[in-house]
MDTraj code that builds the backbone (N, CA, C; nanometers):
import mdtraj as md
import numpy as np

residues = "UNK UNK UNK UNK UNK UNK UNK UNK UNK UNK UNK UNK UNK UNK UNK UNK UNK UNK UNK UNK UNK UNK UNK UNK UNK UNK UNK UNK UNK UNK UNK UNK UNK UNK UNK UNK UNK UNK UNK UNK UNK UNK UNK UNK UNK UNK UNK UNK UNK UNK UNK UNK UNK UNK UNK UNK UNK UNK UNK UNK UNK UNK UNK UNK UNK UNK UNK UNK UNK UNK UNK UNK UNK UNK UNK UNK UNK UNK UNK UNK UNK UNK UNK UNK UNK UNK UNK UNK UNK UNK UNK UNK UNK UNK UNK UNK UNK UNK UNK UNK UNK UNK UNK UNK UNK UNK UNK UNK UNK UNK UNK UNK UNK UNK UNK UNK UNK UNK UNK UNK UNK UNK UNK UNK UNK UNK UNK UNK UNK UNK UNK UNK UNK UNK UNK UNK UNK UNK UNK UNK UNK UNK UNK UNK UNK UNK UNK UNK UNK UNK UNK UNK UNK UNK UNK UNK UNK UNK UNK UNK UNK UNK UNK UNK UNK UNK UNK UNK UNK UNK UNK UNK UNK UNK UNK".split()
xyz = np.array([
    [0.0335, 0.3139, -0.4329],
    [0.1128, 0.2035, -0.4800],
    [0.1645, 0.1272, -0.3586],
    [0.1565, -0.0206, -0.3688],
    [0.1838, -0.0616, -0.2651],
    [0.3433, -0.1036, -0.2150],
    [0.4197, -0.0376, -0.3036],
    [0.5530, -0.0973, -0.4061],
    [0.6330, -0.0408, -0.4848],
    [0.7306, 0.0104, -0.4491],
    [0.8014, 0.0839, -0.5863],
    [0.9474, -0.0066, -0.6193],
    [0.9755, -0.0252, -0.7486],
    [1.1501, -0.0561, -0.7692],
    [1.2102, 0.0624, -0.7550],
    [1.3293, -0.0003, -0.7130],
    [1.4335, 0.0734, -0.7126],
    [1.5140, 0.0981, -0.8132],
    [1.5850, 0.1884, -0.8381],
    [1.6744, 0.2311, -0.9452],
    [1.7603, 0.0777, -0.9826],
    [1.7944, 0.0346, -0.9151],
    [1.8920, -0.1122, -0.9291],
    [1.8074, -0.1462, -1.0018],
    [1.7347, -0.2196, -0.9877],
    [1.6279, -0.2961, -1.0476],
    [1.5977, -0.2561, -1.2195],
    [1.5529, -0.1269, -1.1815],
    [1.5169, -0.0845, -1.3148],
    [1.6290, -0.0979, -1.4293],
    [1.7539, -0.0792, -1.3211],
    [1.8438, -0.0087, -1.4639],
    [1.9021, -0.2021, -1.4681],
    [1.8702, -0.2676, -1.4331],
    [1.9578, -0.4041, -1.4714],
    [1.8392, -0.4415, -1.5736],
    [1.7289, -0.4397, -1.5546],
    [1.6280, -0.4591, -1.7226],
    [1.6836, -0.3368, -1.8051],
    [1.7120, -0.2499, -1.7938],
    [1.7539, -0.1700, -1.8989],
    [1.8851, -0.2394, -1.9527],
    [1.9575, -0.2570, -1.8906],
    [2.0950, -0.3048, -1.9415],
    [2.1322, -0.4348, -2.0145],
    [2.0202, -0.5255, -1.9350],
    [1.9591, -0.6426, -1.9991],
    [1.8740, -0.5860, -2.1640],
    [1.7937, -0.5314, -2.1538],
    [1.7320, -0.4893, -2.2479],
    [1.8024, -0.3779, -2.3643],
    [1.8945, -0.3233, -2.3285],
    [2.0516, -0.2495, -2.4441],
    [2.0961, -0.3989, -2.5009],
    [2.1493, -0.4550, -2.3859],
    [2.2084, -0.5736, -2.4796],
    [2.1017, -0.6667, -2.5900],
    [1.9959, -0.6860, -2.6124],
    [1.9208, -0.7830, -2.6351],
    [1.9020, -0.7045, -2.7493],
    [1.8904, -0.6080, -2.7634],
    [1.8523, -0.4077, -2.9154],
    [1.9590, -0.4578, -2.9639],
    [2.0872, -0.4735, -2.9268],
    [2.2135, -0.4387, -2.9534],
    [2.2338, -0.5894, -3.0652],
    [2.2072, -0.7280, -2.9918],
    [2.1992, -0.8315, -3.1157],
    [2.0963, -0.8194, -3.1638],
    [1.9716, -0.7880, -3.1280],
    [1.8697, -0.7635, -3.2801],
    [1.9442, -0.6932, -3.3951],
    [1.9823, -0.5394, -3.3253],
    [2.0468, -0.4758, -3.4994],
    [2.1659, -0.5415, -3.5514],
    [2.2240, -0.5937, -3.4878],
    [2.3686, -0.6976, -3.5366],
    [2.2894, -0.7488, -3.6378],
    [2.2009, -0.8816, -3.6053],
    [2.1539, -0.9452, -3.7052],
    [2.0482, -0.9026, -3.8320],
    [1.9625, -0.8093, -3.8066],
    [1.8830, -0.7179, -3.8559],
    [1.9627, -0.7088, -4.0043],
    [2.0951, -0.5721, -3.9164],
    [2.1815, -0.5393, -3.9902],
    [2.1924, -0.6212, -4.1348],
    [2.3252, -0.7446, -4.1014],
    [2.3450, -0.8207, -4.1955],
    [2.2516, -0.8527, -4.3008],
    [2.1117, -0.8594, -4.2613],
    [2.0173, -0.8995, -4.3718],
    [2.0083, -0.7830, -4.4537],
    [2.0115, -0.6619, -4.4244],
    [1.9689, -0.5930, -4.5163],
    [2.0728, -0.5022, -4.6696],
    [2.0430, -0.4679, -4.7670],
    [2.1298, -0.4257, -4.8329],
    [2.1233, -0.3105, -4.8409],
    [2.0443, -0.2507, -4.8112],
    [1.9800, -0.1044, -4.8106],
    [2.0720, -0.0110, -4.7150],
    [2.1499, 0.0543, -4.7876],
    [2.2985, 0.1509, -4.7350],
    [2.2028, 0.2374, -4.6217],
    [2.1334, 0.3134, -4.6482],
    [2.0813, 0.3893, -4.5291],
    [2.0342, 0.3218, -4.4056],
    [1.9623, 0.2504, -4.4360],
    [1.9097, 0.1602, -4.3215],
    [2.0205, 0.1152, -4.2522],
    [2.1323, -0.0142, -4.3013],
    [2.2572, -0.0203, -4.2761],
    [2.3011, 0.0436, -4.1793],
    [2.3070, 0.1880, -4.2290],
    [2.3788, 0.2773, -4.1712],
    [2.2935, 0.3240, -4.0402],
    [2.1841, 0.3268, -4.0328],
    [2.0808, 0.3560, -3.9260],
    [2.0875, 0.2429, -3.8141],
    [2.0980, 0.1385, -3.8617],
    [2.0934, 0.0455, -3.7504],
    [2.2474, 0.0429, -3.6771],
    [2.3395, 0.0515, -3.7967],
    [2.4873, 0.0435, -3.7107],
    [2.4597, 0.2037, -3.6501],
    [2.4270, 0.3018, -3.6075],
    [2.3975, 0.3928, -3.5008],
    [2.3394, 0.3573, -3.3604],
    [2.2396, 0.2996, -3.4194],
    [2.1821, 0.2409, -3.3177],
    [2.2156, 0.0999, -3.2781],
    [2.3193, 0.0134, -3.2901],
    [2.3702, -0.0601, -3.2372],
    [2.4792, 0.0077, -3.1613],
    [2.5664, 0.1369, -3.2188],
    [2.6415, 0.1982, -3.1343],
    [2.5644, 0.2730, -3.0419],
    [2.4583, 0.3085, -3.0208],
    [2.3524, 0.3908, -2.8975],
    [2.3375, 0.3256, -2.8156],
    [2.3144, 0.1590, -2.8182],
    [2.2451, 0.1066, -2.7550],
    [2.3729, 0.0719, -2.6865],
    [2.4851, 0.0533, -2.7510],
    [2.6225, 0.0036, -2.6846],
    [2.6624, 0.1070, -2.5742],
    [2.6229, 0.2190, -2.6004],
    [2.6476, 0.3334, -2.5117],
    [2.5496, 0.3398, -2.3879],
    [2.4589, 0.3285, -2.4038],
    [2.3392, 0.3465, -2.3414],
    [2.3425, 0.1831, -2.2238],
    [2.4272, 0.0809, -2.2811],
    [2.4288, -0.0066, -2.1920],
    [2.5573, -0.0172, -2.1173],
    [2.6418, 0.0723, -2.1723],
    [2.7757, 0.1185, -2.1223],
    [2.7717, 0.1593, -1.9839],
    [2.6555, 0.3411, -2.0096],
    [2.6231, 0.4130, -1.9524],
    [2.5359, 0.3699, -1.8458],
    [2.4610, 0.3036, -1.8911],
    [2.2970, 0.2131, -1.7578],
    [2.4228, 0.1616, -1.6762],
    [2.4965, 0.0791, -1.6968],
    [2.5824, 0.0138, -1.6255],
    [2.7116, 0.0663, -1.4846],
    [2.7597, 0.1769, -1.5646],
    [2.8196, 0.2630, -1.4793],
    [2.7410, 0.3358, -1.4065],
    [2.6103, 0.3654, -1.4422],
    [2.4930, 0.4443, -1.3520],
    [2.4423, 0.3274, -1.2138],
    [2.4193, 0.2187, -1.2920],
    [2.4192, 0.1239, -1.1444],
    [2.4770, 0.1006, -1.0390],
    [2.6356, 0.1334, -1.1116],
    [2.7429, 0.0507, -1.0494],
    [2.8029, 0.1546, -0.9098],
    [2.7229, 0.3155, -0.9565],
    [2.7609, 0.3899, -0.8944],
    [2.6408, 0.4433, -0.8210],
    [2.5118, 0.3545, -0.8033],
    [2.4324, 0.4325, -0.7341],
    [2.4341, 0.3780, -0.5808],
    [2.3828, 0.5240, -0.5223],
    [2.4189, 0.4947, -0.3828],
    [2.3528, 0.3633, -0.3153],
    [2.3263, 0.3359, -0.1741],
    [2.2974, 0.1813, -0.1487],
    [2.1594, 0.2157, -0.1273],
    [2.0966, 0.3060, -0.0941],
    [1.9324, 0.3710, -0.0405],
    [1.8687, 0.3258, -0.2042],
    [1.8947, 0.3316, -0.3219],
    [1.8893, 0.3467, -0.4511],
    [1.8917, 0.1619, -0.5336],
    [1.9609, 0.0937, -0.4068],
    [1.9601, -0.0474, -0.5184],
    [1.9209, -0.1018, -0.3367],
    [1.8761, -0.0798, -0.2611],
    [1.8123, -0.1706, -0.1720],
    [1.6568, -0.1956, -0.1738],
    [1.5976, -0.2766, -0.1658],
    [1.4592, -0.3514, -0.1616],
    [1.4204, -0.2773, -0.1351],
    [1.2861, -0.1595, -0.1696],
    [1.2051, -0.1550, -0.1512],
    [1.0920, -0.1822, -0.0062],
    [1.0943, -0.3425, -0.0402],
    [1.0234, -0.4072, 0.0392],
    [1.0443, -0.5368, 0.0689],
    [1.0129, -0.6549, 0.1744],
    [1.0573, -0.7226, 0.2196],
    [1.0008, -0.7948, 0.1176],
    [1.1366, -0.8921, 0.0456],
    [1.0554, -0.9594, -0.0768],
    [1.1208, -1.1387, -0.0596],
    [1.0893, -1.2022, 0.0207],
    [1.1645, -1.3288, 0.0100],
    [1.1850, -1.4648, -0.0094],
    [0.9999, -1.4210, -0.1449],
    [1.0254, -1.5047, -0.2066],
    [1.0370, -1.4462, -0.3416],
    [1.0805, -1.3211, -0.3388],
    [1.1690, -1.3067, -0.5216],
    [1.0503, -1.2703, -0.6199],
    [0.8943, -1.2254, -0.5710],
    [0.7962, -1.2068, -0.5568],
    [0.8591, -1.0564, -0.7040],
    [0.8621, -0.9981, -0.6414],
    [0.9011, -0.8406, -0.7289],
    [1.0071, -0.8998, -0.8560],
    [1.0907, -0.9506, -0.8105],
    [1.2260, -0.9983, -0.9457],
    [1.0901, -1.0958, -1.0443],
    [1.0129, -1.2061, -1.0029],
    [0.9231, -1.2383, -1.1134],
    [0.8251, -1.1576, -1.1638],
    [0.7777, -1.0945, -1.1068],
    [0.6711, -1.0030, -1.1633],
    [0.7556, -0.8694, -1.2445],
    [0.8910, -0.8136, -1.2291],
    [0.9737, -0.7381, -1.3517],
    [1.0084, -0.8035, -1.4542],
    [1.0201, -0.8951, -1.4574],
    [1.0693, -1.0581, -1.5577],
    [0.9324, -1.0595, -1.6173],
    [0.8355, -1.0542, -1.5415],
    [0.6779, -1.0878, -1.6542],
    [0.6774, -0.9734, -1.7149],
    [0.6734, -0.8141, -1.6583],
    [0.6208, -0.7278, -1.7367],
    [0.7515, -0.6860, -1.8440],
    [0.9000, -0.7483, -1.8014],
    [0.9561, -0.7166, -1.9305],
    [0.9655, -0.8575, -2.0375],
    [0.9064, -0.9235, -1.9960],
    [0.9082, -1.0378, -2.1207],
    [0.7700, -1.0293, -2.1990],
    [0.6670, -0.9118, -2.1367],
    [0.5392, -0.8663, -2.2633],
    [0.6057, -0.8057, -2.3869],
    [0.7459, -0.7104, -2.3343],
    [0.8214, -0.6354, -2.4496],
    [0.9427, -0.7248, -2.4604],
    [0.9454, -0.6382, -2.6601],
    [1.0257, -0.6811, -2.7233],
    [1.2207, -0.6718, -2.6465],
    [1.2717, -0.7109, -2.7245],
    [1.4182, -0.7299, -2.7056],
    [1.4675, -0.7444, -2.5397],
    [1.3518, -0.8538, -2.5347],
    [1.3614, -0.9282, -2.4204],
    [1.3615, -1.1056, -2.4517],
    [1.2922, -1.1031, -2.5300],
    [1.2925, -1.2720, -2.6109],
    [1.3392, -1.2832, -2.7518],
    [1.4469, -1.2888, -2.7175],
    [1.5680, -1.3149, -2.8253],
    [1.4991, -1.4216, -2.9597],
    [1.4984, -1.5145, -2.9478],
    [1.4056, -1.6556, -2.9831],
    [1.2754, -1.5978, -3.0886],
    [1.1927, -1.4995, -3.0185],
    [1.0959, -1.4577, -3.0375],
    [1.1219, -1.3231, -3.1658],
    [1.2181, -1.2765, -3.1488],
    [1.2943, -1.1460, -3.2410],
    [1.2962, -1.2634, -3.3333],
    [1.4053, -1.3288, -3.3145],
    [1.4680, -1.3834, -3.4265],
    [1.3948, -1.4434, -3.5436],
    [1.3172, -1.5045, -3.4604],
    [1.1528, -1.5964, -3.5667],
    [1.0715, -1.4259, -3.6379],
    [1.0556, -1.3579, -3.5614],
    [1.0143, -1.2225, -3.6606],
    [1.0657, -1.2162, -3.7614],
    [1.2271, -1.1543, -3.7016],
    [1.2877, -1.1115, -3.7859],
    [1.2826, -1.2295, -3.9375],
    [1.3130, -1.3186, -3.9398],
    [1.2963, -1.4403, -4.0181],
    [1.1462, -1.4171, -4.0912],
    [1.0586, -1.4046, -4.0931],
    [0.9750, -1.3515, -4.1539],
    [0.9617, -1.2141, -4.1959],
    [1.0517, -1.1406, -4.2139],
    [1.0727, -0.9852, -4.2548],
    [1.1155, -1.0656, -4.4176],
    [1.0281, -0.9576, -4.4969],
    [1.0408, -0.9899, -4.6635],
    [1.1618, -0.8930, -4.7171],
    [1.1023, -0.7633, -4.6592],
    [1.1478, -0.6250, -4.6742],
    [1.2275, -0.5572, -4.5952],
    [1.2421, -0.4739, -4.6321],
    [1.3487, -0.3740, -4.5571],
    [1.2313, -0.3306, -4.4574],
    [1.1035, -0.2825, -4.4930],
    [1.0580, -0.2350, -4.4228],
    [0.9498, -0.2767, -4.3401],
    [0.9696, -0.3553, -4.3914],
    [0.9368, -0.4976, -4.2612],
    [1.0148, -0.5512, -4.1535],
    [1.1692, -0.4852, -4.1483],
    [1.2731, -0.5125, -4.0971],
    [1.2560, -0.3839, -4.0145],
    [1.2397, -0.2798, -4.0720],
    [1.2308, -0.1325, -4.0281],
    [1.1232, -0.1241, -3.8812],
    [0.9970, -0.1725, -3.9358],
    [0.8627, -0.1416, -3.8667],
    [0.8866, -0.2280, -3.7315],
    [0.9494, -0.3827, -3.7665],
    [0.9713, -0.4755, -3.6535],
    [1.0806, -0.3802, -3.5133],
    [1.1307, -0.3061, -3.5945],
    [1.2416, -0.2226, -3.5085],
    [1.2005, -0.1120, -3.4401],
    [1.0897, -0.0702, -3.4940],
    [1.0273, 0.0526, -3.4511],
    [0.9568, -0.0231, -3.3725],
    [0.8730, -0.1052, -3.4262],
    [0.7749, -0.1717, -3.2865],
    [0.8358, -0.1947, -3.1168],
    [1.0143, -0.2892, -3.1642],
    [1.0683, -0.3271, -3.0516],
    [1.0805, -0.1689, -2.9847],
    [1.1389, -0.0955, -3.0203],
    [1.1367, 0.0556, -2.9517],
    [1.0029, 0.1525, -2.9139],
    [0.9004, 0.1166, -2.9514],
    [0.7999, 0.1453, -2.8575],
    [0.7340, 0.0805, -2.7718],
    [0.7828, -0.0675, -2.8198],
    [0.7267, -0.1489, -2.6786],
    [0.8431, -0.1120, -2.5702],
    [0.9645, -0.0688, -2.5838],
    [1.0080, -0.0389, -2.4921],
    [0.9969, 0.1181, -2.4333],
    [0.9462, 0.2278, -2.4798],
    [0.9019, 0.3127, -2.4318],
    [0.7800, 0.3379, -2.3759],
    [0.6943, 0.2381, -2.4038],
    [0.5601, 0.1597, -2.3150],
    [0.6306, 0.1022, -2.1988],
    [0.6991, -0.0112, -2.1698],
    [0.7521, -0.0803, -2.0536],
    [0.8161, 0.0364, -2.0054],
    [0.9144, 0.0996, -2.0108],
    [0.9609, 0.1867, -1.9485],
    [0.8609, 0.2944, -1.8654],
    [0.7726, 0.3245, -1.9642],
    [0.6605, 0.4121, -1.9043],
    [0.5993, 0.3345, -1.7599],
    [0.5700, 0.2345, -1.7744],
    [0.5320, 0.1416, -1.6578],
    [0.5630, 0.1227, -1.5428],
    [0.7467, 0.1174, -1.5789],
    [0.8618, 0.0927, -1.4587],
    [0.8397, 0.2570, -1.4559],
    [0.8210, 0.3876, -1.4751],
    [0.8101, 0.5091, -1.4215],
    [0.6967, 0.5162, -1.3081],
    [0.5717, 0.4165, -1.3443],
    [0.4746, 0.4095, -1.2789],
    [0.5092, 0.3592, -1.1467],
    [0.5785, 0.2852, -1.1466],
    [0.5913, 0.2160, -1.0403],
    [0.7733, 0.2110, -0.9341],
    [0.8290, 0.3629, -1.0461],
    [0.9229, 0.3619, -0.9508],
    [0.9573, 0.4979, -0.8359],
    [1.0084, 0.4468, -0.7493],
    [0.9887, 0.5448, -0.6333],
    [1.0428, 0.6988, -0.7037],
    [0.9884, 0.8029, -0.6275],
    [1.0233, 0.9750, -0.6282],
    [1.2151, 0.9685, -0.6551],
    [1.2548, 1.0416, -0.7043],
    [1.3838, 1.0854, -0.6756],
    [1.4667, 1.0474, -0.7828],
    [1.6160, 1.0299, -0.7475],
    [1.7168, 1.0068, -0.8645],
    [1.6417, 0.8932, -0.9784],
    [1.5641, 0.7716, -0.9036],
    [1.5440, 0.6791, -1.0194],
    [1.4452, 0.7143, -1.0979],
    [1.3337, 0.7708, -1.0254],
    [1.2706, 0.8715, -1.1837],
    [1.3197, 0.9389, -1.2246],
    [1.3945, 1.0047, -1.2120],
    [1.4562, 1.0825, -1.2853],
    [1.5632, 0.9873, -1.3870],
    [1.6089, 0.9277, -1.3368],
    [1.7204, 0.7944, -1.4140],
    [1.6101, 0.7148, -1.5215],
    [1.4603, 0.6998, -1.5227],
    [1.3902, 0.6440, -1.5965],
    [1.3331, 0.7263, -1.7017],
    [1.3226, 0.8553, -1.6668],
    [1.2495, 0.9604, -1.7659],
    [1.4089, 0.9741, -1.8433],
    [1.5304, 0.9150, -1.7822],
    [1.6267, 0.9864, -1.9252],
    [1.5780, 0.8302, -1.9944],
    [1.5325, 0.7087, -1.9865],
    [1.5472, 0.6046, -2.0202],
    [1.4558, 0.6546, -2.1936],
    [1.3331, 0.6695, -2.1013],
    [1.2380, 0.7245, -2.1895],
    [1.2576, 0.7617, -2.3026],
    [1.3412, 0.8781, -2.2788],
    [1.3321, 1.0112, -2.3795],
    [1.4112, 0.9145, -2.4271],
    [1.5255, 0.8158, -2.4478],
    [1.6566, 0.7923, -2.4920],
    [1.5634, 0.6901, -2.6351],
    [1.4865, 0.6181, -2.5773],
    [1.4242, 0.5549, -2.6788],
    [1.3215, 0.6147, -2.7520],
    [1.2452, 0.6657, -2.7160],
    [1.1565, 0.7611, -2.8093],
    [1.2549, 0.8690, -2.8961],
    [1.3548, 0.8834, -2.9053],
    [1.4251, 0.9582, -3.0233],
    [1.4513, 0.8286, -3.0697],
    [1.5222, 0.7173, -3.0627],
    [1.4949, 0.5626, -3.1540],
    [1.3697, 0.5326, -3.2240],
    [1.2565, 0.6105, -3.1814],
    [1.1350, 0.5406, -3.2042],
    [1.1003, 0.7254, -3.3500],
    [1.1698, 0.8014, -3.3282],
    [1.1644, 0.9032, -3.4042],
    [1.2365, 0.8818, -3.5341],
    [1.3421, 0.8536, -3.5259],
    [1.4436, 0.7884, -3.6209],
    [1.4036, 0.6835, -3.7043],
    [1.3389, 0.5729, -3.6624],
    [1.3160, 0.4876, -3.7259],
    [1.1676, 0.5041, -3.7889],
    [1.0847, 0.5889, -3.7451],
    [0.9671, 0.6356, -3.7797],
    [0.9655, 0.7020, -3.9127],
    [1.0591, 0.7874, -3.9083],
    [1.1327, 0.8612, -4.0271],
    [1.1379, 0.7516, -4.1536],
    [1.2866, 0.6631, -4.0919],
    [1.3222, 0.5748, -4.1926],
    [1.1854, 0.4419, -4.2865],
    [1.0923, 0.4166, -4.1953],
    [0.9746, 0.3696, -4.1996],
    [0.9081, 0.4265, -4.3469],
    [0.9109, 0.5489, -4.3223],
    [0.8090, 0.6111, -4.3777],
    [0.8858, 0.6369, -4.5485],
    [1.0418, 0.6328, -4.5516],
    [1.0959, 0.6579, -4.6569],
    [1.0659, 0.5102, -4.7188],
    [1.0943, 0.4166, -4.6225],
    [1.1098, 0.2787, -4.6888],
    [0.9658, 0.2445, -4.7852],
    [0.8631, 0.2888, -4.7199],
    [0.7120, 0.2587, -4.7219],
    [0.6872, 0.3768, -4.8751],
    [0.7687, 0.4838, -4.8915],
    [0.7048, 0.5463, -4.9955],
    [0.7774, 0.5056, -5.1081],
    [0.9158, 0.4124, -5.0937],
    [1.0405, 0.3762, -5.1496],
    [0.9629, 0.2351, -5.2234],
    [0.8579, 0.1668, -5.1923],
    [0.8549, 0.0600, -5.2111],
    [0.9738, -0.0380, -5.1376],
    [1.0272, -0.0451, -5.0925],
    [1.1679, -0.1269, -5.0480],
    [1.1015, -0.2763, -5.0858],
    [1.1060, -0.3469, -5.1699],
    [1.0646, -0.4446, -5.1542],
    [1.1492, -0.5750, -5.1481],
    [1.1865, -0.6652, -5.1285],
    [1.2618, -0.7612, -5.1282],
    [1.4202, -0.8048, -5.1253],
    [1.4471, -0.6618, -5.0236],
    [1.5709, -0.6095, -5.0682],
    [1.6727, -0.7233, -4.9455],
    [1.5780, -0.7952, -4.8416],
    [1.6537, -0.8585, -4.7711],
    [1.7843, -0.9347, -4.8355],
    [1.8845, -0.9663, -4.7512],
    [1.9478, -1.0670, -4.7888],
    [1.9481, -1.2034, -4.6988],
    [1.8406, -1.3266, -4.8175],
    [1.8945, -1.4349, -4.6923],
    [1.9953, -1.5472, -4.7447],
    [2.0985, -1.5566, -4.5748],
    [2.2200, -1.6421, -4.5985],
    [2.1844, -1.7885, -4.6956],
    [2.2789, -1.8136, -4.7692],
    [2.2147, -1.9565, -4.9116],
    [2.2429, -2.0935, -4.7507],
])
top = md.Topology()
chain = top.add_chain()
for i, resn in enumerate(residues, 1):
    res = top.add_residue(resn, chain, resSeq=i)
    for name in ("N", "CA", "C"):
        top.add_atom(name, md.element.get_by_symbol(name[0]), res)
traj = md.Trajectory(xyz[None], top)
């Protein structure tokens, strides 16, 4: 590799990317009437609140070897190319959620869109593992990992109830 990020790096797309989960299920939320689901997403709007709580105080406290460059970058070369590979994944384009979400009929069309955003982010994450240096920040990325793939378990679950439930048209949209 010719290149690794640093923990800084990584964890400010993570924190960026908690917040962006965090108004998807806000709005998600509201549309739906379906008490379990409801209740599934307000968890995971409180996870993600934690988890961007937590990314945040993990930054704020990592040592300076841990959020310094890598490599001599001066034209900002590395900051656009993390910006491209996290704007392939979801709850990175707000704009782009929202027009989904807006085409969700169902609950579980609401469900699957949610599960999708959480494995495209355990794909991107997998990526930033690829490419981040030995030590505390892999290790700081494999908890990233695991943190969303139990999101991506959860909602897999709920998926599968909605899908045998028929959930059909249960959205609510504002008159």
């Amino acid at each position: 590799m010719l290149f690794c990020f640093n923990a800084g790096e990584v964890f400010q797309l993570a924190i960026d990317m908690e917040g962006n989960g965090i108004g998807f299920y806000e709005k998600a939320q509201k549309l739906i009437e379906d008490a379990e689901v409801k209740e599934l997403f307000s968890l995971l709007i409180q996870e993600n609140r934690e988890h961007k709580r937590y990314f945040e105080e993990l930054k704020a406290d990592l040592p300076g070897e841990l959020v310094r460059p890598t490599v001599s970058d001066l034209d900002n070369e590395l900051d656009a190319y993390l910006k491209a590979m996290a704007d392939q994944h979801v709850f990175n384009d707000m704009d782009k959620l929202n027009a989904q979400l807006a085409e969700a009929r169902t609950v579980a069309d609401a469900v699957k869109l949610a599960l999708q955003c959480e494995k495209d982010c355990v794909i991107f994450y997998l990526s930033m593992l690829d490419a981040t240096c030995e030590g505390k920040a892999r290790d700081l990325v494999n908890l990233l990992i695991k943190e969303k793939q139990e999101h991506v378990r959860r909602l897999s679950l709920q998926f599968q109830k909605c899908s045998e439930v028929g959930n059909e048209c249960l959205l609510s949209w504002p008159a």
